[in-house]
VEXPA-704820 format. One line per field, with one value per residue (C-alpha): residue in one letter; residue number from 1; x, y, z. Coordinates in steps of 0.2 Angstrom, whole numbers, plus 5000, padded with zeros to 4 digits. Layout:
BEGIN
residu = c(a ...) $
num = c(NUM ...) $
px = c(X ...) $
py = c(Y ...) $
pz = c(Z ...) $
//
This chain:
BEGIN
residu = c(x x x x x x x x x x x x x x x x x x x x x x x x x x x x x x x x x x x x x x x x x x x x x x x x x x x x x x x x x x x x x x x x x x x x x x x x x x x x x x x x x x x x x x x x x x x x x x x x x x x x x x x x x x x x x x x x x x x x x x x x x x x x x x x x x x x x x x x x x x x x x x x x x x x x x x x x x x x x x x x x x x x x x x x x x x x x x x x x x x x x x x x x x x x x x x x x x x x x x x x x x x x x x x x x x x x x x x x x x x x x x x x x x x x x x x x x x x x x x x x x x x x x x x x x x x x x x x x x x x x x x x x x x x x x x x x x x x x x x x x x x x x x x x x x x x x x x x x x x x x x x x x x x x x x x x x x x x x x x x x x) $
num = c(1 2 3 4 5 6 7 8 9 10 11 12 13 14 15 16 17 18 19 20 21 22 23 24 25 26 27 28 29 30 31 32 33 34 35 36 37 38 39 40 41 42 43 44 45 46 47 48 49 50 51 52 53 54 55 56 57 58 59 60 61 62 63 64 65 66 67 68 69 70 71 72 73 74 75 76 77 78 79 80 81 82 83 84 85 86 87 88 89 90 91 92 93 94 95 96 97 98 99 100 101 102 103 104 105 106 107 108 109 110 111 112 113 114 115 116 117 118 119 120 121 122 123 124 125 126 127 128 129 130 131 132 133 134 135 136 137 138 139 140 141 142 143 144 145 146 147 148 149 150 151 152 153 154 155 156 157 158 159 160 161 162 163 164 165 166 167 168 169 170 171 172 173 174 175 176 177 178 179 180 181 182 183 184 185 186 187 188 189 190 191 192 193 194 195 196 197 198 199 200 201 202 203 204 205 206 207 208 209 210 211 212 213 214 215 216 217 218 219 220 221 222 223 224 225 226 227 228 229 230 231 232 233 234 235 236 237 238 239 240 241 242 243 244 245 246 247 248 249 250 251 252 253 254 255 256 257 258 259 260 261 262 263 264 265 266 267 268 269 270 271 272 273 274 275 276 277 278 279 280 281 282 283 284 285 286 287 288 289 290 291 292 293 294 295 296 297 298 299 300 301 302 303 304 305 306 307 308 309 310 311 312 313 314 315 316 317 318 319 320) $
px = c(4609 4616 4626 4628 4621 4606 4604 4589 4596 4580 4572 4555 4561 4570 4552 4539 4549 4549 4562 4555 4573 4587 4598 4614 4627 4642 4642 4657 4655 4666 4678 4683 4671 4663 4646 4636 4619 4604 4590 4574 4556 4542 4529 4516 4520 4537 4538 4550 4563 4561 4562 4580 4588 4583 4589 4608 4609 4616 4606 4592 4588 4568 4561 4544 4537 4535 4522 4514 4514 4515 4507 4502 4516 4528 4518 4521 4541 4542 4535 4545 4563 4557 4554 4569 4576 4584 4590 4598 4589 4588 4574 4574 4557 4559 4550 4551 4552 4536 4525 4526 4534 4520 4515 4534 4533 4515 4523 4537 4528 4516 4533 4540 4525 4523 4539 4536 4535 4547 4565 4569 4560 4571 4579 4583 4571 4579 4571 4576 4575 4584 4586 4592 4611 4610 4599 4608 4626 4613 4608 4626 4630 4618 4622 4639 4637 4625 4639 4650 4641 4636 4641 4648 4652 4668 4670 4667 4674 4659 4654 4640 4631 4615 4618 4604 4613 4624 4630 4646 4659 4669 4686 4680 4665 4652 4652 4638 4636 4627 4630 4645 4640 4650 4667 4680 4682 4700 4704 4710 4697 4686 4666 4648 4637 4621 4607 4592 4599 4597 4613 4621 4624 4617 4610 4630 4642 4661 4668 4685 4685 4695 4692 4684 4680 4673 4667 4675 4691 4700 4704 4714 4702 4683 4676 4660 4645 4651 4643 4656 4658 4664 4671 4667 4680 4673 4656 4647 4628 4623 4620 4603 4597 4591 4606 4619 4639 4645 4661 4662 4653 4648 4631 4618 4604 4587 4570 4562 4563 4561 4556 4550 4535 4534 4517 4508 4502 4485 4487 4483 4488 4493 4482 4491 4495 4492 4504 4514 4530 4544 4558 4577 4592 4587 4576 4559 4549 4533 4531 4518 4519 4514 4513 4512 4531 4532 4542 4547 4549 4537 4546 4540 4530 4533 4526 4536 4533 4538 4542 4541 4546 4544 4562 4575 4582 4601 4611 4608 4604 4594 4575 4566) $
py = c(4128 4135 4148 4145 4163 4167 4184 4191 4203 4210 4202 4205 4194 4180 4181 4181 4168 4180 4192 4211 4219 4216 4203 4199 4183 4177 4159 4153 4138 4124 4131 4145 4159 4171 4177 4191 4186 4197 4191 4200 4201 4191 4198 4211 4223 4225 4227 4241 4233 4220 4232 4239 4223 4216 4231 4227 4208 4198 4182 4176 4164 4161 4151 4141 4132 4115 4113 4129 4129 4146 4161 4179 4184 4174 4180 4199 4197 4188 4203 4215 4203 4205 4222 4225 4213 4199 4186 4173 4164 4147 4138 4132 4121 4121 4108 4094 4080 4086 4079 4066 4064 4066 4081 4087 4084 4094 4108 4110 4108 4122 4133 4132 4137 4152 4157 4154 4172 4181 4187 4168 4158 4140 4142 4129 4121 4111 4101 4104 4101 4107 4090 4083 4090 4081 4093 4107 4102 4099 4118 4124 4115 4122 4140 4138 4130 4147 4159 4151 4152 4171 4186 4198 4210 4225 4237 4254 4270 4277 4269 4271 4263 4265 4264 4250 4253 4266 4264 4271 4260 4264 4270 4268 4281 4283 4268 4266 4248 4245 4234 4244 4243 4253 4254 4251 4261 4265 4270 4289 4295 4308 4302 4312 4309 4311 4317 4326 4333 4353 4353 4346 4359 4354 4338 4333 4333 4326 4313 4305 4285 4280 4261 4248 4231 4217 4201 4211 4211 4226 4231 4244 4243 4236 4231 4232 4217 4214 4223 4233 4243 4261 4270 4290 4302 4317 4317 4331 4324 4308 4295 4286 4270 4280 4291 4286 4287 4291 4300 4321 4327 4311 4309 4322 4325 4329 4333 4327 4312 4302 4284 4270 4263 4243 4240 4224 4210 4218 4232 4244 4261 4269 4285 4303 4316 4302 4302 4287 4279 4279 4264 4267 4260 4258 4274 4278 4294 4301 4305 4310 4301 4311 4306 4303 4311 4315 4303 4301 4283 4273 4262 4244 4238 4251 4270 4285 4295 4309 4307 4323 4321 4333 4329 4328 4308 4299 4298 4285 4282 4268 4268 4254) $
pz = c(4329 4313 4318 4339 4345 4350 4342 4351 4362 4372 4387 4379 4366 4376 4387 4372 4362 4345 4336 4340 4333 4323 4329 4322 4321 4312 4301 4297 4283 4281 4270 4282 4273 4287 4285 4293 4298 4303 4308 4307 4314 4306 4316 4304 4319 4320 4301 4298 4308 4296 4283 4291 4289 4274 4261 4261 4262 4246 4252 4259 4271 4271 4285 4284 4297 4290 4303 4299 4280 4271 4279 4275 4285 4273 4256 4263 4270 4250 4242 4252 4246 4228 4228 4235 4220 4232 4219 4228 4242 4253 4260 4276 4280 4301 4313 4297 4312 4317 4302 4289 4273 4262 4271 4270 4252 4250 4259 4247 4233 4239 4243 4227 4220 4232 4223 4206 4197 4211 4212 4223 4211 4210 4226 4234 4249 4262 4277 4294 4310 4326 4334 4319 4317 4299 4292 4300 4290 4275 4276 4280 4262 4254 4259 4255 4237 4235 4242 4229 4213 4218 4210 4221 4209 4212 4224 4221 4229 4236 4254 4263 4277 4284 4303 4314 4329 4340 4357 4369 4372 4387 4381 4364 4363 4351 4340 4325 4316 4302 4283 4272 4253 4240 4246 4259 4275 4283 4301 4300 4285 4287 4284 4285 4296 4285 4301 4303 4318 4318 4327 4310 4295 4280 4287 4290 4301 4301 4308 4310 4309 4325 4322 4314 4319 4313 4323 4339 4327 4326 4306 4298 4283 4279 4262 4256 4258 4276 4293 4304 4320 4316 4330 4328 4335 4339 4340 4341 4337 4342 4325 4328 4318 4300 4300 4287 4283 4268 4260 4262 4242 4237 4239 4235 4249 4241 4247 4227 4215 4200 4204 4192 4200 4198 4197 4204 4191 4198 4188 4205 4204 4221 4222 4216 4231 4245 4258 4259 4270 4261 4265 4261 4270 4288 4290 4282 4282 4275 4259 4246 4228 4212 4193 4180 4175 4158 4147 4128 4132 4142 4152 4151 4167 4175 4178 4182 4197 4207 4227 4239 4255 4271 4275 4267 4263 4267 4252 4237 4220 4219 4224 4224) $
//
């Protein structure tokens, strides 16, 4: 209803009635501004998908079934947003029609309080339904009135983008999509393919960008904050969900790092020299956590550690 695409893409999911990948659709708002949506699993098992999609978004679009009320499932997607430091958000309650308003009301109330002491605290809540197109254009206006009090800060000149999808196009070839963050891409530049793939030296391999579209609209150049297809000339290794681009020498690829740990109110340590999944981007991998780091200055609410992973990362410079 809000966006007119059904973004599940599988049979499985069309059959079993849930999201088991990322899907992905376009809203364009009242006042012309597109938006690119990716919608992600709720199910517990299909979890890292979840965690694939929701690293590079700029806003959040929470759903609660009315109906249902909060669940453990909702608690843990929340914990995951505020980890990642998601700070704007909107709250859809779905199925409202199907219970009262003092219910509605309670169901709110309980919401808001789920969010109190998170990174979406004060976001707003509103009641829809999917047979009541009022609530729908409610929703739409509450998004946009979100998008345009946002900060979406400046563009840098170090792209990356953490590829969720690669497929052939006939008479196209290999094209790779995923969310640009850090700067513009322009048809006829030379990008890294950051791989694990032992054909790649380095864990790289060059590529020349042959096109780039957006919304099956061809561009010359792409900004950051939006999702793209990149079309890959001469590819020599096949990119895989995980794999990144990025800018020849910009990035560093590293096997250890520092990371400040934000502990839980709890106070739970996680346990020295475990092994551990680490998520970045759209890929995780294992890794094993050690600490403390030595530090002249303790930093507040949080405790410095040391992550070693048995392979080598994609490029960034902010662990969460």
């Amino acid at each position: 209803m809000l966006t007119g695409t059904d973004p599940d893409r599988w049979d499985e999911e069309k059959r079993r009635g849930l999201t088991i990948d990322l899907g992905f659709a376009r809203l364009v708002l009242d006042d012309g501004t597109e938006l690119d949506v990716i919608d992600v699993p709720g199910h517990q098992r299909f979890l890292p998908n979840m965690l694939a999609g929701c690293g590079a978004v700029d806003l959040v679009l929470f759903v609660v079934s009315a109906r249902e009320g909060w669940s453990a499932q909702s608690d843990e997607h929340l914990r995951i947003l505020h980890s990642y430091g998601a700070r704007e958000g909107v709250i859809a309650l779905t199925h409202s029609d199907t219970i009262s308003q003092s219910q509605l009301e309670a169901t709110s109330s309980a919401v808001a309080q789920h969010l109190t002491g998170t990174s979406l605290e004060g976001s707003p809540i509103v009641a829809t339904s999917a047979t009541n197109l009022e609530s729908i254009a409610q929703l739409r206006s509450q998004i946009s009135a979100t998008v345009a009090r946002m900060d979406h800060g400046t563009a840098g000149a170090r792209p990356r983008m953490w590829i969720d999808r690669s497929f052939n196009v006939r008479g196209a070839g290999r094209v790779v999509t995923g969310t640009l963050s850090g700067g513009p891409l322009e048809v006829g530049q030379t990008i890294d393919l950051i791989t694990d793939s032992s054909t790649s030296r380095n864990g790289s391999t060059s590529f020349r960008v042959r096109g780039l579209h957006r919304f099956d609209t061809a561009h010359r150049q792409i900004g950051p904050g939006v999702r793209c297809g990149v079309d890959l000339a001469g590819a020599k290794v096949i990119p895989h969900r995980g794999d990144a681009l990025a800018h020849p020498h910009q990035w560093a690829v590293t096997q250890r790092l520092h990371v400040a740990l934000d502990l839980p109110p709890s106070g739970i340590r996680p346990a020295p020299n475990s092994s551990y999944q680490l998520f970045i981007g759209t890929t995780h991998r294992p890794a094993q956590l050690r600490y403390p780091v030595h530090q002249t200055q303790p930093t507040e609410g949080a405790v410095l550690a040391r992550v070693h992973l048995a392979r080598p990362p994609r490029p960034d410079r902010t662990w969460r």
